[in-house]
C-alpha positions as CSV (number, residue, x, y, z in Angstrom):
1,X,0.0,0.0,0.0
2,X,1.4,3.0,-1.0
3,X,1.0,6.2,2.2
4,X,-1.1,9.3,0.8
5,X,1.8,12.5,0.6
6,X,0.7,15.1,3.2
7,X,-0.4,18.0,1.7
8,X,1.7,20.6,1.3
9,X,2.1,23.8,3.5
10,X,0.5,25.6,0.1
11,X,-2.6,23.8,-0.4
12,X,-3.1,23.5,3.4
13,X,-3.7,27.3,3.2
14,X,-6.3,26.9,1.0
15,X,-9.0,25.5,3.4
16,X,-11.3,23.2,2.3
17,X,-9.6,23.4,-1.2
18,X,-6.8,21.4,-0.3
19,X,-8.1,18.3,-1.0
20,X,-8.5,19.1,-4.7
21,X,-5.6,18.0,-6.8
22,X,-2.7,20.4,-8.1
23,X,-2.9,20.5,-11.9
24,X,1.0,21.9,-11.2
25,X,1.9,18.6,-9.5
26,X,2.4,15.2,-11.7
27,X,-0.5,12.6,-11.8
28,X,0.6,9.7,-9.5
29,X,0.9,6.4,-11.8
30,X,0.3,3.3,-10.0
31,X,2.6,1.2,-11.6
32,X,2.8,-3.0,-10.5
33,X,5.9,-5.5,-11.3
34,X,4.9,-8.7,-11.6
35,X,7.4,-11.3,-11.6
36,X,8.4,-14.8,-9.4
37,X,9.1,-18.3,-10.4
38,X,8.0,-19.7,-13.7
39,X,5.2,-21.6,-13.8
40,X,3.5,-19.7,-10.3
41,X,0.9,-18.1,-12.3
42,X,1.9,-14.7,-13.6
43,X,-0.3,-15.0,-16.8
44,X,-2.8,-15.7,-14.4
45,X,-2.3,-12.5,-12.2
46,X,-2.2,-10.3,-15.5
47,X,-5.0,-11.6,-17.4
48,X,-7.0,-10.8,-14.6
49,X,-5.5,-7.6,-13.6
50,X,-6.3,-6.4,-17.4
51,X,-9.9,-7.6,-16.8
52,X,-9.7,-4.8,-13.7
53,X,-8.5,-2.2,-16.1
54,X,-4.7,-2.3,-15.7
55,X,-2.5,-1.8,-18.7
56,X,-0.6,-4.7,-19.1
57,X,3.2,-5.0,-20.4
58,X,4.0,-9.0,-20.8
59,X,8.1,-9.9,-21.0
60,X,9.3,-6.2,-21.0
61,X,12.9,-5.0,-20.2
62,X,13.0,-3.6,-16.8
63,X,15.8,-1.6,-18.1
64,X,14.0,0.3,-20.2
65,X,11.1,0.9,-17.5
66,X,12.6,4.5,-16.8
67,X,12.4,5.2,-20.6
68,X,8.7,3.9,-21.0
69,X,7.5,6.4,-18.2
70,X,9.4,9.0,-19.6
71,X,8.0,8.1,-23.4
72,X,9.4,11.3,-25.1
73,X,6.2,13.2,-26.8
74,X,3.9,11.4,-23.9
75,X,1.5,13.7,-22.6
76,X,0.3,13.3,-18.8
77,X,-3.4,12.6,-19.4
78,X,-2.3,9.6,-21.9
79,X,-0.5,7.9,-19.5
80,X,-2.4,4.9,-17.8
81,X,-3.1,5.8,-14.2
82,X,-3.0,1.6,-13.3
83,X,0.4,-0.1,-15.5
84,X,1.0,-3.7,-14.7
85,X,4.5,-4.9,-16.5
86,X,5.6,-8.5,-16.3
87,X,9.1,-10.0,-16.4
88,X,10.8,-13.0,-15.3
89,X,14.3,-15.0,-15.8
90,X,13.3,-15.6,-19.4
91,X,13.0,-12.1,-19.8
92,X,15.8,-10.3,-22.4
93,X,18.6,-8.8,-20.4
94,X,17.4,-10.0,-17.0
95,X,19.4,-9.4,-14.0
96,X,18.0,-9.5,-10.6
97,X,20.2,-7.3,-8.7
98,X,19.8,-4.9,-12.1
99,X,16.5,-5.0,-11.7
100,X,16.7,-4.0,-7.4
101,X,18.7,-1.1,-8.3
102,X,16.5,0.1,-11.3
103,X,12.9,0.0,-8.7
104,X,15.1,1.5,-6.2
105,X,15.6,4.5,-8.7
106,X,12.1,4.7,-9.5
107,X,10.7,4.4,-6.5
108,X,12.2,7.5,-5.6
109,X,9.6,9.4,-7.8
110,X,6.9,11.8,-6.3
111,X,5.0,10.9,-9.7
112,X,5.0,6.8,-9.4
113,X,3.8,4.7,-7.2
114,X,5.8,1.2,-7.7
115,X,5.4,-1.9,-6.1
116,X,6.8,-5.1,-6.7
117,X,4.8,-8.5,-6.7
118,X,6.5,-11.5,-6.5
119,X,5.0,-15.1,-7.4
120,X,6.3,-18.2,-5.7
121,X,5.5,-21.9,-5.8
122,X,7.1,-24.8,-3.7
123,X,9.7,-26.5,-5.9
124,X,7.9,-29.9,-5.6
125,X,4.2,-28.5,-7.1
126,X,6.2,-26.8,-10.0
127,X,8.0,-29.4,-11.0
128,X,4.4,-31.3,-10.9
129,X,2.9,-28.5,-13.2
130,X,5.3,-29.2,-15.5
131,X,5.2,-32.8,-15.3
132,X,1.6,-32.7,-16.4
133,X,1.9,-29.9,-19.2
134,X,4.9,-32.1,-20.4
135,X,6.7,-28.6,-20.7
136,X,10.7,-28.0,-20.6
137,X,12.1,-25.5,-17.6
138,X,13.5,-22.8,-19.5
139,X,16.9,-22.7,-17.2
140,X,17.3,-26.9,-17.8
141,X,18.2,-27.5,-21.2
142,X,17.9,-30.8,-21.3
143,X,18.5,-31.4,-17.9
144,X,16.0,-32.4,-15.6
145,X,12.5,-29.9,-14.6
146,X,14.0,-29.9,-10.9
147,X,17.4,-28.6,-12.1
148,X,15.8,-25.7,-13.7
149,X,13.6,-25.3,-10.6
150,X,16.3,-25.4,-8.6
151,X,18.1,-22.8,-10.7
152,X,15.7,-20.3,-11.3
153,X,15.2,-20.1,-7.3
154,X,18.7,-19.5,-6.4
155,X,18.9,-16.5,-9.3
156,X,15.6,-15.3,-7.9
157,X,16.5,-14.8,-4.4
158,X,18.0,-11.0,-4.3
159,X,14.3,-10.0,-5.9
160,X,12.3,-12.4,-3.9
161,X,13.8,-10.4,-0.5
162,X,13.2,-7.0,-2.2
163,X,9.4,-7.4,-3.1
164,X,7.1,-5.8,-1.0
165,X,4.3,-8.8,-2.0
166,X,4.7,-12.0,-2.1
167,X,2.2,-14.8,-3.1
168,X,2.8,-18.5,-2.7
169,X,0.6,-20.3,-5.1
170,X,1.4,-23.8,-4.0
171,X,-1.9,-23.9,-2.7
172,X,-4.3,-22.0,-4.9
173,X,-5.8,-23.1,-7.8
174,X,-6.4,-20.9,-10.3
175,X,-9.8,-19.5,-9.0
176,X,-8.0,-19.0,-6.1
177,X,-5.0,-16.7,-7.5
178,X,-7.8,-15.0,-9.4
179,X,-9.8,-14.4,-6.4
180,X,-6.8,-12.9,-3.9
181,X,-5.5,-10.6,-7.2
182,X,-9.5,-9.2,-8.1
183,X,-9.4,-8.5,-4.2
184,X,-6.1,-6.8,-3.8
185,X,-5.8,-5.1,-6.8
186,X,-9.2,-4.2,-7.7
187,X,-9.8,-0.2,-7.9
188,X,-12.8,-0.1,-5.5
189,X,-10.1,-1.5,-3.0
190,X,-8.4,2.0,-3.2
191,X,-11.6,3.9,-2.1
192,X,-11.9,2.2,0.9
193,X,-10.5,-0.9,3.0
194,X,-11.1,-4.8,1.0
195,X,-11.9,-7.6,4.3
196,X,-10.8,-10.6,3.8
197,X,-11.3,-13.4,6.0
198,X,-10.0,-16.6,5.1
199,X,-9.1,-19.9,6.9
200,X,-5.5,-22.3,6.4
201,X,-3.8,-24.9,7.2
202,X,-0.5,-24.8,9.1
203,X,0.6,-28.1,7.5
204,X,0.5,-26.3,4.2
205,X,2.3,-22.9,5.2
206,X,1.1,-19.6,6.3
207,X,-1.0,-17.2,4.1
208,X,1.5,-14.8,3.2
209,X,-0.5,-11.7,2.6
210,X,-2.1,-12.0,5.8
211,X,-2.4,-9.0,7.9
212,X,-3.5,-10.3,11.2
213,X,-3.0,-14.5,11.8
214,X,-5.3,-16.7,14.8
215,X,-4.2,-19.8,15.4
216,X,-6.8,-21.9,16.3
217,X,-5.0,-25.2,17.1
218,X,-6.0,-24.5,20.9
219,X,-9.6,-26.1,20.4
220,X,-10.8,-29.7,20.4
221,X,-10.1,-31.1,17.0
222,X,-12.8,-32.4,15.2
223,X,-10.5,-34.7,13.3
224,X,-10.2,-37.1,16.2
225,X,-14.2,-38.1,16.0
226,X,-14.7,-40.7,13.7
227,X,-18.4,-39.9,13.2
228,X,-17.3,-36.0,11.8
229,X,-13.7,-36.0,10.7
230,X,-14.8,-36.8,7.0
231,X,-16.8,-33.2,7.4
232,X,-15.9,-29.7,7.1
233,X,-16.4,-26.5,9.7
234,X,-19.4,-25.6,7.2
235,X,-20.8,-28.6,8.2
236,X,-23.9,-28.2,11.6
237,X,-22.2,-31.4,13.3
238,X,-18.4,-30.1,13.4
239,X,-20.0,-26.6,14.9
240,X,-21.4,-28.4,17.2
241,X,-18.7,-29.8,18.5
242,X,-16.6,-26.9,18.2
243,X,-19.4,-25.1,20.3
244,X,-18.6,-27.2,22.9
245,X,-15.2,-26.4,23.4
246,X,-15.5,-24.3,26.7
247,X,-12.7,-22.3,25.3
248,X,-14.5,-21.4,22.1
249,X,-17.1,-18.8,22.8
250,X,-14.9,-16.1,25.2
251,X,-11.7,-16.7,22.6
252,X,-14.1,-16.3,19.3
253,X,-15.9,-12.9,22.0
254,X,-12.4,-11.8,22.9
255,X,-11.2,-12.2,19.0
256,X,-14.6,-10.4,17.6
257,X,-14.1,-7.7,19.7
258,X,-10.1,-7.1,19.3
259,X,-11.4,-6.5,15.1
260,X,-14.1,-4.4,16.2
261,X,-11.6,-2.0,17.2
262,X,-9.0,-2.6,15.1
263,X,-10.5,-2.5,11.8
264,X,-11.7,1.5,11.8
265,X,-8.1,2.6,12.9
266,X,-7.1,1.1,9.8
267,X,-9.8,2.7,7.9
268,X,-8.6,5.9,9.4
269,X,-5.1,4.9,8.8
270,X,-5.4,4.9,5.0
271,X,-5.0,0.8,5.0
272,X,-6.8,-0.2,1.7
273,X,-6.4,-4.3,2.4
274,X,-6.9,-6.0,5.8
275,X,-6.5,-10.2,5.3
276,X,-7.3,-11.9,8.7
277,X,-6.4,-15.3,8.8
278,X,-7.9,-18.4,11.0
279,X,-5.6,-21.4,11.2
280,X,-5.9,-24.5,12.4
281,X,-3.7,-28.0,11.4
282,X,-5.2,-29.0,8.2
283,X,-7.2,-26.4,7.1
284,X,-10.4,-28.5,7.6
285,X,-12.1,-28.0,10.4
286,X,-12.0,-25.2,13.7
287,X,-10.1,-22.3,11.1
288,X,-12.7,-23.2,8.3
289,X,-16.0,-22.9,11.3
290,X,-14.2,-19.6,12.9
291,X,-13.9,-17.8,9.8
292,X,-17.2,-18.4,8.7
293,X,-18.8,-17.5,12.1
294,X,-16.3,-14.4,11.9
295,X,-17.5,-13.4,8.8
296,X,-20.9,-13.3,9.7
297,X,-20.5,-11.1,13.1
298,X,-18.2,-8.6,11.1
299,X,-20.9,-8.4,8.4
300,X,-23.3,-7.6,11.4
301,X,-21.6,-4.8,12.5
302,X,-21.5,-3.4,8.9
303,X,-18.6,-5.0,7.4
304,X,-18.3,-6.8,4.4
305,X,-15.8,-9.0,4.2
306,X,-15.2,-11.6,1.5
307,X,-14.4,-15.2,2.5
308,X,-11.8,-17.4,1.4
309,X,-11.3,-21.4,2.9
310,X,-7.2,-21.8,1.5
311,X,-7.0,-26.3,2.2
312,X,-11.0,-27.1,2.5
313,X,-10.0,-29.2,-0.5
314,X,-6.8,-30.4,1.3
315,X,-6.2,-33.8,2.1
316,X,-6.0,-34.8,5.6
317,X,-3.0,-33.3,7.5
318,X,-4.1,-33.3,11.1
319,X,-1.5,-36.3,12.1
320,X,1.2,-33.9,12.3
321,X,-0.9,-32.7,15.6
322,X,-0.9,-36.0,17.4
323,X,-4.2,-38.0,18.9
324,X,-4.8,-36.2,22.2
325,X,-5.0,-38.1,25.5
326,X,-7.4,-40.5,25.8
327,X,-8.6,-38.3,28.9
328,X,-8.6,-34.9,26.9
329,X,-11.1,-36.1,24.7
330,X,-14.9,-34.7,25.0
């Protein structure tokens, strides 16, 4: 997110005119790097960010970036207020540590707002993408997918630590990808603050956009009952059970109640994306039940938050918790 510039000492003076931009000044571009691993979905992410009205560059030179904005002959009012340019290691000229040094240049400008989006993928799920697209790894040759994979990575990593978003993908399908990029992205998110409430599985790695995480692992698990574990926290039976928790209600109160308060400071703040996260072991059962019932309360207090279950469709991960006692059992 990028902070709004303070107005300046001039335009304060002007009252209640200060909030009216300064034809003087330079229109503020929002302009979006898109980049990662191969194979992570980046023709995903810019196909649907040019469904949201973003211009979209595919495979351009980041070293002629500076030249592009500075297109000789350009007026202000033609250039695209939203510019979404993609790159990766296949990319003519590309250099990571190049690249670093080229965003750090820009992002110097009063006139561009840049940010860097980076797409990554666990090593074992790309090399299974390719495996069923029967595609070549541009960086192998003919050597093997995971040599490439394993290539790529270690060439990546300067411009993996620079971005200022990351995405792991290892998780989402396609739907999914679409569905975090229409909510981060989308231009009604800069007139006010996007909710997201979603549910994971700790098994399968943190959500990495996540603003605010829960970990939910404290309750009962519905896994451990033969008679539910093959359902989901949408389902009346494992809500049920989770009610019974004696832990549930004041933590779910206490949790409510913390977002209450929270959530209008960021308003107030300028924050234009809040992701709050509910995990539990597999991504099944207690973080899937929270964030629904989470969902509802905030939309009950005038929120509307969109909902997103990250491993519903996951298998079964819950034996990295362990059986509880025999005696801890309900």
């Amino acid at each position: 997110m990028t902070a709004t510039p303070e107005p300046t000492p001039e335009a304060s003076a002007h009252g209640a005119d200060e909030t009216r931009p300064d034809p003087a000044l330079p229109r503020r571009q929002s302009v979006l790097l898109v980049t990662g691993m191969l194979g992570a979905g980046k023709t995903t992410v810019l196909k649907v960010l040019e469904d949201l009205g973003w211009e979209i560059i595919d495979n351009f030179p980041i070293r002629l970036l500076e030249g592009l904005l500075d297109a000789p002959g350009e007026a202000q009012s033609d250039l695209p207020t939203r510019l979404a340019i993609g790159f990766d290691s296949r990319t003519r000229g590309f250099d990571p540590e190049r690249v670093i040094a080229q965003v750090k240049a820009l992002s110097e400008r009063r006139d561009i707002a840049l940010t860097t989006l980076f797409l990554d993928c666990q090593s074992a799920e790309l090399e299974r993408r390719y495996n069923e697209t029967r595609r070549r790894h541009a960086l192998a040759a003919d050597a093997p997918v995971a040599t490439g994979i394993q290539a790529e990575r270690e060439l990546l990593t300067p411009l993996r630590r620079w971005a200022e978003l990351l995405i792991d993908t290892s998780e989402f399908t396609s739907n999914d990808l679409q569905r975090v990029i229409r909510e981060r992205f989308a231009e009604s998110a800069t007139e006010g603050t996007t909710l997201t409430i979603s549910s994971f599985g700790f098994a399968r790695g943190m959500p990495p956009l996540a603003d605010l995480v829960f970990d939910m692992r404290f309750l009962d698990n519905p896994h451990w009952d033969p008679d539910i574990r093959s359902q989901t926290g949408q389902d009346a039976d494992v809500g049920e059970f989770i009610r019974r928790d004696p832990a549930f209600s004041e933590a779910f109160t206490r949790i409510r109640d913390l977002l209450l308060l929270l959530l209008p400071r960021y308003k107030a703040q300028g924050k234009s994306y809040v992701h709050i996260a509910f995990g539990c072991t597999g991504g099944k059962h207690r973080s899937v039940f929270t964030a629904e019932k989470m969902a509802s309360a905030l939309r009950h207090s005038g929120f509307s938050p969109t909902l997103l279950h990250r491993n519903l469709g996951s298998r079964a991960a819950d034996l990295l918790e362990g059986e509880p006692r025999r005696d801890d059992k309900h």
